[in-house]
N, C-alpha and C positions, 0 to 999 in steps of 0.2 A: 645531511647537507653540509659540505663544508663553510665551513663564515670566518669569516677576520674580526678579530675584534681588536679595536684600536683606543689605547687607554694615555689617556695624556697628564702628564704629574707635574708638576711646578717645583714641589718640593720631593726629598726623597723621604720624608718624615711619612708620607702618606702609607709606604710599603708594609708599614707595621699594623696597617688597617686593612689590607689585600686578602686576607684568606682567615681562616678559623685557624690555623695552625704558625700564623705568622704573629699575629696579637700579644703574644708574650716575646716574642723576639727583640732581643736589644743588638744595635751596630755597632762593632766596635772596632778601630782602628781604622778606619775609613774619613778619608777627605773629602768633606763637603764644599771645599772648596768652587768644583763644580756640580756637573750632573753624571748622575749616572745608569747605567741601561739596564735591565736586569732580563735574566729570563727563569723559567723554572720549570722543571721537566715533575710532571705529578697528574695525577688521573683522580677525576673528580668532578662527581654530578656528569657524567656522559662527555667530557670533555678531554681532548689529552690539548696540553697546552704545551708548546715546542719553542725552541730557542729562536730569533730572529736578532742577525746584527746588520745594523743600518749605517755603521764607520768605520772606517780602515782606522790602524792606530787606537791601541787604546791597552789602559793597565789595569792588571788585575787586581782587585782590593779582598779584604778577607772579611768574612762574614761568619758572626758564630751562631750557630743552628741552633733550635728550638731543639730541647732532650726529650721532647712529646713528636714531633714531628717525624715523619718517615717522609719528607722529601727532602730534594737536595735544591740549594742555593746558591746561586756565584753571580758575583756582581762584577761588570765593566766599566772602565769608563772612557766617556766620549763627550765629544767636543760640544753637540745641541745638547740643550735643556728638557729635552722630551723623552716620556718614555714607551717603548713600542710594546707592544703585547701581541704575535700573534696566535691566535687559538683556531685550531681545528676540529671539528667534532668528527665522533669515529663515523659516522655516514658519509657515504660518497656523494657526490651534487649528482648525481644521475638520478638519485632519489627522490630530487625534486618535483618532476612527472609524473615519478609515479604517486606523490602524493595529491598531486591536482586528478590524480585518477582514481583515487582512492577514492577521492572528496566526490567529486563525480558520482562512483556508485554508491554510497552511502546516499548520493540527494537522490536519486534512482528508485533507489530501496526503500527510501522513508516516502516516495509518492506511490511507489509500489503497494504500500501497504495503507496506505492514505485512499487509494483509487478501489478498496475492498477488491483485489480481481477475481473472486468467485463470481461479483457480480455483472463483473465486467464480461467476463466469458461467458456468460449466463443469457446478458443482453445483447451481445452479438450473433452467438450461435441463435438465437429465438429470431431475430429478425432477417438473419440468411436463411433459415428456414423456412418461416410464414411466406419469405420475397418468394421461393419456391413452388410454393402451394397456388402461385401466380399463372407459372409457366402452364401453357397449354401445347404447345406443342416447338419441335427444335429449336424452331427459326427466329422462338421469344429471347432465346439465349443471343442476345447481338450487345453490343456496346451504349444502348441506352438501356437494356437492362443492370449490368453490371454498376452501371455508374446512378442509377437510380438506387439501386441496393445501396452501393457507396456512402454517399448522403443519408440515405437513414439512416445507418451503420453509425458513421459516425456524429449525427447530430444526437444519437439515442445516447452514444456513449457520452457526448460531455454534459448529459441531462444526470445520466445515471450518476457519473461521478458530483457531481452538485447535490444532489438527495443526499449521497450517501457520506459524505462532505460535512453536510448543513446538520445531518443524524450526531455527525463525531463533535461538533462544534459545539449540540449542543448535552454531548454527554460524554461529556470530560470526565465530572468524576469519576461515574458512573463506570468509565472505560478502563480507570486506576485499577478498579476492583475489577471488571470482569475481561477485560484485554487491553493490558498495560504496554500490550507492544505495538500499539497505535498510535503515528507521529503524535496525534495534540496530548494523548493523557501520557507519555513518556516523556514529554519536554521537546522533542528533535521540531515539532511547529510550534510556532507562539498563535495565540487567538488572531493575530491582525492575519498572520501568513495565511491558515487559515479560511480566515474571513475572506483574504485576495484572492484565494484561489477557488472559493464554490462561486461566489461572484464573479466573476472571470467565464469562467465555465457556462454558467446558466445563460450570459451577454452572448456567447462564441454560441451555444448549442441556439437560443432564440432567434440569431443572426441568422447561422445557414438557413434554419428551419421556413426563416422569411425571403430569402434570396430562393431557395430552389421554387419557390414558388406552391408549393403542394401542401394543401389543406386538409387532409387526414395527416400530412406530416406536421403539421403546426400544433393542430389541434392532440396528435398523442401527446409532443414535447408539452404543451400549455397545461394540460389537466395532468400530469405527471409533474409537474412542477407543483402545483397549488396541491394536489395530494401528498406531495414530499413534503412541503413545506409544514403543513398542517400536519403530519405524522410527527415532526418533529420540534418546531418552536414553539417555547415556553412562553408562549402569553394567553388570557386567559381564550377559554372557549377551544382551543389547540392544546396542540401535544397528544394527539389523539395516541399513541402508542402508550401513554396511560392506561389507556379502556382496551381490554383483549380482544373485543368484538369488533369492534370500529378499527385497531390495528389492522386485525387480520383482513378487512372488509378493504382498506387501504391499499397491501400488499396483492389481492388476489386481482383487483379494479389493475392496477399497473400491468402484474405478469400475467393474466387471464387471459383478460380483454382487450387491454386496450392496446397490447403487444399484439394479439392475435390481429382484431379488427381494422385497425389502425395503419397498421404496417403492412394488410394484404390490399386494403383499400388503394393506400399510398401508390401500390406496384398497379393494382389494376386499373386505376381508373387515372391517375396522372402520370405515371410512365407508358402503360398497353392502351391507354386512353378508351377502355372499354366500360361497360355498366356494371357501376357495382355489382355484385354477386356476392351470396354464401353456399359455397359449396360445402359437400358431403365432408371433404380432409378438413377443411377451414372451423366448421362445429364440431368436428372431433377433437383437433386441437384446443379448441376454446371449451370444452367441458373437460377433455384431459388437465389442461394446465390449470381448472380452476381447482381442483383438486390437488396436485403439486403444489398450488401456491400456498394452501391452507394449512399444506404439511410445514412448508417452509417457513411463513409466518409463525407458525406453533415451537417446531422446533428451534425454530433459533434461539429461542427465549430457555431451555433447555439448561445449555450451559451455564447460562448469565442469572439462574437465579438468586445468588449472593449479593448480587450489585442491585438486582431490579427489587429484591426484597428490602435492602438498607434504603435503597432512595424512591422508595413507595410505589412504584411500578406493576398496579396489581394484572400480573399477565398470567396466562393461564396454566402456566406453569408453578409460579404464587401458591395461585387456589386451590389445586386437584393434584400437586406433587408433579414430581419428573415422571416416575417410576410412570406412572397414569397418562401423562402426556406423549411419553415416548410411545408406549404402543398402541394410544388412537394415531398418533400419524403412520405407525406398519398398519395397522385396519386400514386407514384411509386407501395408503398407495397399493396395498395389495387387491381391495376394490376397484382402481381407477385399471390397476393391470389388468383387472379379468374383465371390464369393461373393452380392455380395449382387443384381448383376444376374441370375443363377441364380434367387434368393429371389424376386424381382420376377417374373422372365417366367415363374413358375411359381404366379403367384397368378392367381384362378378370379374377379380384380373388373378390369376394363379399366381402371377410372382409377387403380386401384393398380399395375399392372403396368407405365402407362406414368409416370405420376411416378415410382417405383424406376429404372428402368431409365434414364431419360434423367436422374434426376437424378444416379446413381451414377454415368453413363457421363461427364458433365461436372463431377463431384468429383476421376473419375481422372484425366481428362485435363490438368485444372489442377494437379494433384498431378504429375505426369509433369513436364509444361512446367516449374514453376517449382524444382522438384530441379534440371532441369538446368542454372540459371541461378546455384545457389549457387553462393558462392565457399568452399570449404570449411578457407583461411587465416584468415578474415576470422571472429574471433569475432562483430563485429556483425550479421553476417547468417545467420551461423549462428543464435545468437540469436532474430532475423526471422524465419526459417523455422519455428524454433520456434514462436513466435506464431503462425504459417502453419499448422502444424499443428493448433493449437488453435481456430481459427476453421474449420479443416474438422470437427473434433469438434462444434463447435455448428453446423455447418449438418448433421451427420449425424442429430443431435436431432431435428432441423427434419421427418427424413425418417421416423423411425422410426412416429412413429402412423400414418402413412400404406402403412405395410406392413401388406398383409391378407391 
């Protein structure tokens, strides 16, 4: 960015106090009769500083140079009492922009990573799925479905992001040690910020949840609040992510059930305004994902047992090792797969039967392979896997309308 910088001297006596290389410098043969202008051509601290004359008229005086200094010196003089300095920095002002654009994706990135979006894509893909499992036939797909879907959509998401918000708030330190690149444990949020934005969030998701009017939609957002909050605030009788049992019992209640129930409820009976029902896809889903969820409660704790072991977090990764923990969750999910090949070759529609079956048969397979290739030393990949696992939960979404 270019800048001016404008320095105003009274006396010329001050000069000998302008730089690190002018402070031994003594004037000599110069009249101080009046004022005089100076300029100095020298590169320093990111700055070129350039000559500027502000009078017509004026005589050159001599100035003898500092024997340590490598710049050069020449004094003017003129008629005012003041002296000008202008400085330019080697950046262009065009730069300007691009630093408000900078700043921009930087605030971006740090709510990016603040908003967990594993979980974010997690809780969207699960509820345009279930809204799915709705549909009975073409003519359900009209513009009060889509905008039904809408609203749960996004009153889920500003729930989600508050949990998972209220989870970083109140494990700061906790996050220093096991993911330091989390606005609040890297400094980029302060506690208040923080504090303003899960509160924000929980006011905006309770708001729609009461405006759309729909009570399986209140009621997921309500008890998904009181079991966030309780998973995570540090007072007594809470904090249940403490306890591995009551954790995982936490996470499976949110992504099981009440994702499942809640949100087919919401489509069927205050958008299609029909009688509750459970259908045959609707408790497949809700036994497949209690299983997912158990994995995913488990393994997240996986990585983080450095941080959960220093600040007393006895999770079941603690107690029975990683090594142990990692491959009850491949038992789990490759049980839940062959469950669901069962589900598939037992449905009465051929294009359901064979999408289930081959898609489950090459979810397990993928699953099998790349377990055996972790390094289960290697926080980073452990980590990896993790996300591995979560990208099979969203291609599982993918599969669930299509079970009939």
């Amino acid at each position: 960015m270019d800048s001016l910088l404008l320095g105003s001297f009274t006396t010329p006596s001050i000069l000998t106090k302008g730089g690190n290389n002018w402070r031994r410098c003594n004037l000599r043969n110069v009249d101080f009769s009046g004022s005089y202008g100076a300029y100095r051509v020298s590169k320093f601290s990111g700055w070129n500083v350039k000559e500027t004359h502000c009078c017509s008229g004026f005589q050159p005086c001599s100035l003898k140079h500092c024997t340590k200094s490598t710049e050069t010196s020449v004094f003017h003089y003129r008629k005012n009492n003041r002296f000008l300095l202008n400085a330019a920095a080697e950046q262009p002002l065009e730069s300007e922009p691009k630093n408000v654009l900078n700043s921009a994706k930087d605030a971006l990135d740090a709510f990016y990573r603040f908003s967990r979006p594993h979980t974010v894509i997690g809780t969207a893909l699960s509820i345009v799925s279930v809204s799915l499992l709705a549909v009975e036939k073409l003519s359900d797909f009209s513009p009060l479905f889509f905008a039904g879907m809408l609203e749960a959509v996004v009153a889920a998401l500003l729930m989600n992001i508050y949990i998972v918000g209220l989870n970083q708030l109140y494990d700061i330190d906790i996050d220093k040690v096991n993911k330091p690149y989390l606005p609040l444990a890297s400094g980029e949020y302060s506690v208040q910020t923080g504090v303003m934005i899960v509160a924000s969030f929980a006011i905006l998701s309770f708001g729609l949840g009461w405006i759309v009017g729909s009570w399986p939609l209140f009621w997921a957002l309500f008890i998904s609040f009181i079991l966030g909050t309780a998973y995570s605030i540090d007072v007594p009788l809470l904090r249940w992510k403490r306890f591995a049992l009551v954790a995982a019992m936490c996470i499976l209640a949110v992504r099981a059930v009440i994702v499942q129930l809640a949100f087919f409820l919401h489509m069927q009976t205050h958008v299609f305004k029909r009688p509750a029902s459970f259908s045959r896809p609707l408790i497949f889903a809700t036994a497949f994902m209690s299983f997912f969820s158990v994995v995913i409660a488990l393994f997240k704790d996986i990585p983080d047992i450095d941080g959960d072991r220093i600040f007393g977090i006895r999770s079941f990764t603690v107690r029975l090792g990683q090594k142990r923990v990692f491959w009850i969750c491949i038992a789990l999910l490759e049980i839940a797969y062959t469950v669901a090949l069962l589900v598939g070759a037992s449905s009465g529609f051929l294009w359901s039967k064979v999408v289930t079956v081959l898609g489950h048969t090459i979810l397990a397979s993928i699953l099998w392979t790349n377990a055996k290739s972790v390094d289960l030393s290697s926080k980073a990949a452990i980590t990896s896997f993790y996300m591995f696992i979560w990208k099979l939960f969203y291609a599982e979404y993918l599969l669930i309308p299509l079970v009939r």
